[in-house]
N, C-alpha and C positions, 0 to 999 in steps of 0.2 A: 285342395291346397289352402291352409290357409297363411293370409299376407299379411303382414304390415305396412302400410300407407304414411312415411312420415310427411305431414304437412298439407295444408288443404288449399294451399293459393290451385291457380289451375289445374297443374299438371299431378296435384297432388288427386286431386278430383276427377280428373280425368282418367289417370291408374284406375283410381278405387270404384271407377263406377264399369270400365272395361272389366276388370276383373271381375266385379260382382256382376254382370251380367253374362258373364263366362261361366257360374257356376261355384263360384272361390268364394272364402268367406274371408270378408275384408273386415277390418279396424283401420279407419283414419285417426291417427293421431295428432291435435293442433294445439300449437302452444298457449295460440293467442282465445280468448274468449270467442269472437267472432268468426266465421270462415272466410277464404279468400283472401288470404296471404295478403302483398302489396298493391292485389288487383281491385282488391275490396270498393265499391262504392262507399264514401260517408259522408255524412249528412249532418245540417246544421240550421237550426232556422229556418226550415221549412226546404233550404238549397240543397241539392246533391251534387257532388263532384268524385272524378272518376280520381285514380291514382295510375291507372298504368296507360296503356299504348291507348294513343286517344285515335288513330286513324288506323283502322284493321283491313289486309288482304286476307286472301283466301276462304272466306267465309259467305261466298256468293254459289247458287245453285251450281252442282257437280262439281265443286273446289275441292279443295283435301277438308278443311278445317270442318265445313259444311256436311261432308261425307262422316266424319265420327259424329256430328251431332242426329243426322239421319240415323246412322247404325243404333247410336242408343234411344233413340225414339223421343228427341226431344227439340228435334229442328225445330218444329211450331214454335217452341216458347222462345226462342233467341230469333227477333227479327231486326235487320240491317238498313242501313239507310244509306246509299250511294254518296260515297265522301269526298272532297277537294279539299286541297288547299293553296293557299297562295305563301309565294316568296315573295319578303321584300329585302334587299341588297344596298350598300350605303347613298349609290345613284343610278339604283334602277330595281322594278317592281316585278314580278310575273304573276299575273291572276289571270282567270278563266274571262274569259270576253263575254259578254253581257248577249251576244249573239254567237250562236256555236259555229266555228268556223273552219269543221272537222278536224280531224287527227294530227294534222300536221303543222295546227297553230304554233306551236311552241318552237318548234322547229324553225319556222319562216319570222317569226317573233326577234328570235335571236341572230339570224340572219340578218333583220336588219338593223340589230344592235351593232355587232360583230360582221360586219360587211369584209372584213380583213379575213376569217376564219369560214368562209359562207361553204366553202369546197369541205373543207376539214366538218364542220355540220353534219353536210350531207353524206359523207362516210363511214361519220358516229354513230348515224341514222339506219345507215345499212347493218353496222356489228349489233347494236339495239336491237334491231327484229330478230336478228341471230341469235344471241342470248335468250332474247323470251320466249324464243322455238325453243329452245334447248329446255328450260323450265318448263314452258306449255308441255313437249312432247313426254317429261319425266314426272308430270303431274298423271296425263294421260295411265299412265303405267303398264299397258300391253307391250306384249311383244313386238309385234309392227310398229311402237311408236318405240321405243328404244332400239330399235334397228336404226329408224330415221337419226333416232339422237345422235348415234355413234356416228353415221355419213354427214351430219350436221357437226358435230366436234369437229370433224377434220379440219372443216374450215378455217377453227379461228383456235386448232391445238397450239399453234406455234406463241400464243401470246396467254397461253391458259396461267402460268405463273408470276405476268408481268402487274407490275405495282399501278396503284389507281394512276400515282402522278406519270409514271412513264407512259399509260396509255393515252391520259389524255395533254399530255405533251407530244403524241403522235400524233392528234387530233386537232388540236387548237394550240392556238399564241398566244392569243390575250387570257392573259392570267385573272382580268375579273369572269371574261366567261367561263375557265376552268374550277373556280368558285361556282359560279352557278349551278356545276355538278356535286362538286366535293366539300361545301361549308358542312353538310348534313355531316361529316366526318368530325365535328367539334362534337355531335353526340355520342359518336361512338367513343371519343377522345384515343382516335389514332390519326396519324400522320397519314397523308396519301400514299408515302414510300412505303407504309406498311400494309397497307386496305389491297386487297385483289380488284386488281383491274376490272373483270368480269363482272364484277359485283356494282359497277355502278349506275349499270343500266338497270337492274332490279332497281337500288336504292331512289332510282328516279324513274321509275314509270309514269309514262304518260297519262296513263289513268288516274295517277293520285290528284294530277292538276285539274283534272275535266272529268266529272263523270257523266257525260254524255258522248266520251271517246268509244266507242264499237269494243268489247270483248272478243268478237269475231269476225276476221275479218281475211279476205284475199284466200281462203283456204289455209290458212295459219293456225295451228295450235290455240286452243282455248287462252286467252291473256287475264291475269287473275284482276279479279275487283277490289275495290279499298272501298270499305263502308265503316260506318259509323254504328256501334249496338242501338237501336233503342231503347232508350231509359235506363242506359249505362253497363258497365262490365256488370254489374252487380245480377243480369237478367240471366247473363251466362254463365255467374259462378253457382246461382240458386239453381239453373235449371240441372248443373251437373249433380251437383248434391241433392236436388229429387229424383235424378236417377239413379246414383248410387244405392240411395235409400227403398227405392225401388228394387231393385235387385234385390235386397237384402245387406247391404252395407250399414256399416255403422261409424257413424262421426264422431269422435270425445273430444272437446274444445275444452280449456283452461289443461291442456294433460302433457305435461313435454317431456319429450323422450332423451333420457341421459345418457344410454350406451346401446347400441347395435352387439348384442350376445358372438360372438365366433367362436366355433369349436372346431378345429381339424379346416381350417380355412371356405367354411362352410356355415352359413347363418344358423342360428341358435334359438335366436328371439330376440326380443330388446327389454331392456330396465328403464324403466321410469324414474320419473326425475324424484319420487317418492318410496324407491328401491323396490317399488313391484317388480318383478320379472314373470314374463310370457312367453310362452313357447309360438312361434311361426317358421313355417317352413322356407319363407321369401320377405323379404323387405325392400317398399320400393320408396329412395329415399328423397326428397324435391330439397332446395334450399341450398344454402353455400358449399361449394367442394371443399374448403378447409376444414370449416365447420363439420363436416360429415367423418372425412377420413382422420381427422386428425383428432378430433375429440370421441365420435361416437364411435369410432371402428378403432383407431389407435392405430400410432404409427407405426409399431411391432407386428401386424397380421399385411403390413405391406412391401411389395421391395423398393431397394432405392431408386432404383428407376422408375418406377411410378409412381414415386411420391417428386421426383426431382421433375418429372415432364408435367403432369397433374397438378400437382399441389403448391410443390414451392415455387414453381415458375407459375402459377395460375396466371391470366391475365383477364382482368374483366374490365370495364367501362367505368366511368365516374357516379357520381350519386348525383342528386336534384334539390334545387329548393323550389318550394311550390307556397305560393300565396293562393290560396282561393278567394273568391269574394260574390256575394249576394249583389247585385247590383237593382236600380230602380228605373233602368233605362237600356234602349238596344243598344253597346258597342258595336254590333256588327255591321254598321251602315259603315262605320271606319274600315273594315276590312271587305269590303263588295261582296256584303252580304253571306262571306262567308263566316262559316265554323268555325276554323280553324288557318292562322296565318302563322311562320316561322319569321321570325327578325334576324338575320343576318346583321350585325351592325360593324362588320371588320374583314377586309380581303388578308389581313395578316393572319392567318391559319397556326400559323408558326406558332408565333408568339402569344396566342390564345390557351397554343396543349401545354406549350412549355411553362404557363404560368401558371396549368392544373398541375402538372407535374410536381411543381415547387409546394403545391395547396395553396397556392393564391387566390383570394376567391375573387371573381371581376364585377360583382357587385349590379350584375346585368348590361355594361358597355360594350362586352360581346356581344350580346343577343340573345333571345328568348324566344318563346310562343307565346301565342294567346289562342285560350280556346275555350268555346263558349255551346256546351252540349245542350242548351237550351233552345237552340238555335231548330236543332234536328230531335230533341228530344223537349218539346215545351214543359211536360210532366215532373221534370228535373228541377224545375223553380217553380214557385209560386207563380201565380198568373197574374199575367202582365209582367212581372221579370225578369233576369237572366243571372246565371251563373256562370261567374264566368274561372278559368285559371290563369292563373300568368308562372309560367314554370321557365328556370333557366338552368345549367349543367354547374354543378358545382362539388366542392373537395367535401369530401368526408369531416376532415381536419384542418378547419380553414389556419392557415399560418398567421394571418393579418388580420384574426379576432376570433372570435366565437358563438356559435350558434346561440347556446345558450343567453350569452348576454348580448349578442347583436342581431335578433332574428327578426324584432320590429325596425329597427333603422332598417335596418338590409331591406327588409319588406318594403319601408315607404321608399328606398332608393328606387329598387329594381322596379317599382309602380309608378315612379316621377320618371324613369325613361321610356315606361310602356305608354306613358301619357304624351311622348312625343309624335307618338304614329295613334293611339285610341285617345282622346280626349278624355277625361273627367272619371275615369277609375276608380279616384279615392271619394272626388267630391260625391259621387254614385253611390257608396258603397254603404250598405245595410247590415252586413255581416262579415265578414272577414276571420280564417282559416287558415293560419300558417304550419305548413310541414316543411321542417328540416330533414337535413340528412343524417343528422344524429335521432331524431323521432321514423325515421326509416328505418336505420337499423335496428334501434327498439323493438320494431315492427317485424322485421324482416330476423331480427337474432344472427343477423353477420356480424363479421369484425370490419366489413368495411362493403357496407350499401354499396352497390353495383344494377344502378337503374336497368341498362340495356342486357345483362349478364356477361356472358363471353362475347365481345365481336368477332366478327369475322377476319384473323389476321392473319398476314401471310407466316410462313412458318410455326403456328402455334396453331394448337387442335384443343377445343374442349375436354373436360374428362367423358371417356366414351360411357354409354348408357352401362354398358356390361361390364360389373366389376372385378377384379382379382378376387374379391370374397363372392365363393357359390354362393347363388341365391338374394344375392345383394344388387339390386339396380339402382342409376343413379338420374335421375330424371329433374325439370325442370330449366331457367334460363343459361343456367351453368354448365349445362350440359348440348346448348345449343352454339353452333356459330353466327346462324341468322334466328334469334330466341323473338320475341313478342310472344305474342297473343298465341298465335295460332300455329308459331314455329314451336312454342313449348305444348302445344296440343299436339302436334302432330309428334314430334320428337318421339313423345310420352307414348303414343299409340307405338310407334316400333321398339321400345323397350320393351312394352306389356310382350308384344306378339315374340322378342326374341323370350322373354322368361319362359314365357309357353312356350317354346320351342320350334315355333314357326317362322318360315318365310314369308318376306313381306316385300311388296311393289317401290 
């Protein structure tokens, strides 16, 4: 068979390189000069900084993520590095204790923050290991472990479609500790009344905070890891693309594709943005759902109903602005030594999305990260250095100015509040790196940059992998509810197996 591969960020790479080791003869198509979509490592000054998911699950021995790297014979070259991070809150912090003081630190932590909620804790505690059985047992993917799954749902069926805030309003009182679980929600920029309940015990695994928490443990289901690439996304986008290339794949970078061919509601080929046209028998396409159907496929080869569920109603996440910087000094003794820390700076949740909603951009008084891959990856900076990021969620189309003409102030803003928790950022700084959200979408070729892609929302679904046009799949963040790193890998891996015609775990 052969395919066309639009796009080479991951998931594009990840197609082209299943397929071609399947025996199919592929063409990656990328618009951009470079490979590796938004995931792409770049570089400056000798500094490297990542651009997407800077703390990754599932890519720890026998994981899902780690398993398609095995399949293609390229585990070796993508090695990880056991990742934490810390929260800090407007009057109260959570880091990893300097002394490990097993699994249920966080837990007995908050207890005796929340002496009022101590009972409500420990109940949260119990639906927690619930849920990560449920995940553990559907990662597992046998038979016997999807029996247990099913006798394990029963448990916690009754609350399967209730909302993040109703559940932990069943849980807890104090609404700074219900924070604790749900600020992470200003990334996805949905409301807790939208987010599933279920989902918040993933979004806070214990492992992200400690990695020296047991993956195994009581006779319980494998619990996935959260690690860090060494020496950046950039190790994992190269290793796919050597094995694409390996197979027999082929990459064309500078070459963008203008239309998806359909005849008889059946793929044709695609034309090029220089009115080539190519015959393929399958198209698998990564990158924005509007962007896809509405330009390259056209709105005429689809019905209204799945243009109205899909497309017009799409619903995806906000964009980022990202300062990077060369620095000549550790910031991480500010953060206890960690990589990476999340800045909370507001229990108003509300009035944070409502003021993305308007394109208000908050100039970094919400909150931010800092994250500093030098830390776990020294190779990333010059020696003796660090690199570091400071990234906060922000509007495409800021209402209250402009990227273009305000993306230095903004920069030294949101770094004179990052200098309230890390000291001396700018005074430090050797290089300096700014991406907007308008040079993301440049990047990216959306109409409207979507970091996280589709979140997980209640009542709304991704566009599924398998399109109304034969032979047409639709793969990458937009096509995920839980997307990153290794959700748009793995996603990618059951599109390839349904085109081929298989079932899959």
């Amino acid at each position: 068979m052969k395919v066309a591969v639009i796009g080479s960020g991951l998931s594009g790479l990840t197609a082209g390189a299943l397929l071609a080791q399947a025996g199919h003869q592929v063409k990656v198509y990328e618009q951009h000069e470079k490979i590796g979509g938004v995931t792409a490592t770049i570089e400056q000054d000798g500094f490297k900084w990542d651009q997407g998911q800077m703390i990754i699950p599932d890519l720890g021995t026998g994981e899902p993520g780690r398993k398609i790297l095995e399949k293609l014979g390229i585990s070796d070259r993508v090695q990880v590095i056991p990742g934490w991070r810390g929260n800090v809150f407007p009057d109260f912090e959570i880091w990893r204790p300097e002394k490990y003081l097993g699994r249920h630190w966080r837990k007995y932590y908050l207890k005796n923050l929340f002496p009022e909620d101590a009972q409500g804790i420990e109940n949260y505690y119990k639906l927690y290991e619930d849920v990560l059985d449920l995940v553990g047992l559907y990662n597992e993917g046998t038979f016997p472990a999807r029996a247990r799954m099913l006798l394990k749902m029963l448990k916690i069926i009754r609350i399967k479609n209730v909302s993040a805030k109703k559940l932990l309003d069943r849980y807890f009182t104090n609404p700074k500790l219900q924070m604790a679980y749900i600020e992470i929600l200003a990334d996805y920029t949905l409301r807790p009344e939208d987010f599933p309940g279920l989902a918040i015990p993933l979004i806070n695994a214990e492992q992200e905070y400690d990695d020296r928490i047991p993956l195994d443990y009581e006779n319980r289901p494998h619990r996935s890891s959260w690690n860090f690439i060494r020496g950046g996304l950039v190790e994992l986008v190269n290793a796919l693309a050597g094995a694409l290339k390996r197979y027999g794949g082929e990459i064309l970078t500078g070459t963008a594709t203008r239309r998806i061919l359909v005849s008889d509601n059946s793929v044709a080929g695609i034309m090029l943005e220089d009115g080539h046209r190519e015959h393929f028998d399958a198209v698998i396409a990564s990158g924005g759902a509007k962007e896809l159907f509405q330009n390259m496929v056209g709105r005429q080869h689809l019905s209204d109903a799945f243009l109205q569920k899909h497309v017009d109603n799409l619903y995806t996440t906000g964009s980022v602005f990202m300062v990077h910087l060369g620095v000549d000094y550790d910031p991480s003794v500010y953060q206890h030594n960690s990589a990476l820390c999340y800045y909370y700076l507001t229990y108003d949740l509300e009035k944070a999305l409502q003021e993305g909603e308007q394109n208000i951009y908050h100039e970094g008084k919400y909150g931010f990260l800092i994250y500093i891959p030098s830390i776990h990856s020294p190779d990333m900076a010059p020696k003796g250095y660090h690199d570091v990021t400071v990234y906060t969620i922000a509007p495409n189309h800021p209402a209250n100015g402009s990227w273009a003409e305000d993306r230095e102030r903004w920069a030294d803003r949101l770094l004179e509040i990052a200098e309230g928790y890390v000291p001396g950022l700018r005074q430090h700084t050797l290089t300096r790196l700014i991406i907007t959200p308008e040079e993301f979408r440049r990047r990216s070729y959306l109409y409207q940059h979507a970091f996280g892609g589709c979140p997980p929302a209640l009542g709304r679904t991704p566009p599924p992998h398998k399109t109304p046009i034969n032979g047409l799949m639709f793969v990458g963040a937009q096509s995920e509810a839980y997307g990153g790193v290794t959700g748009a890998m793995i996603g990618t891996e059951k599109a390839v197996k349904k085109l081929l015609g298989r079932r899959w775990n």
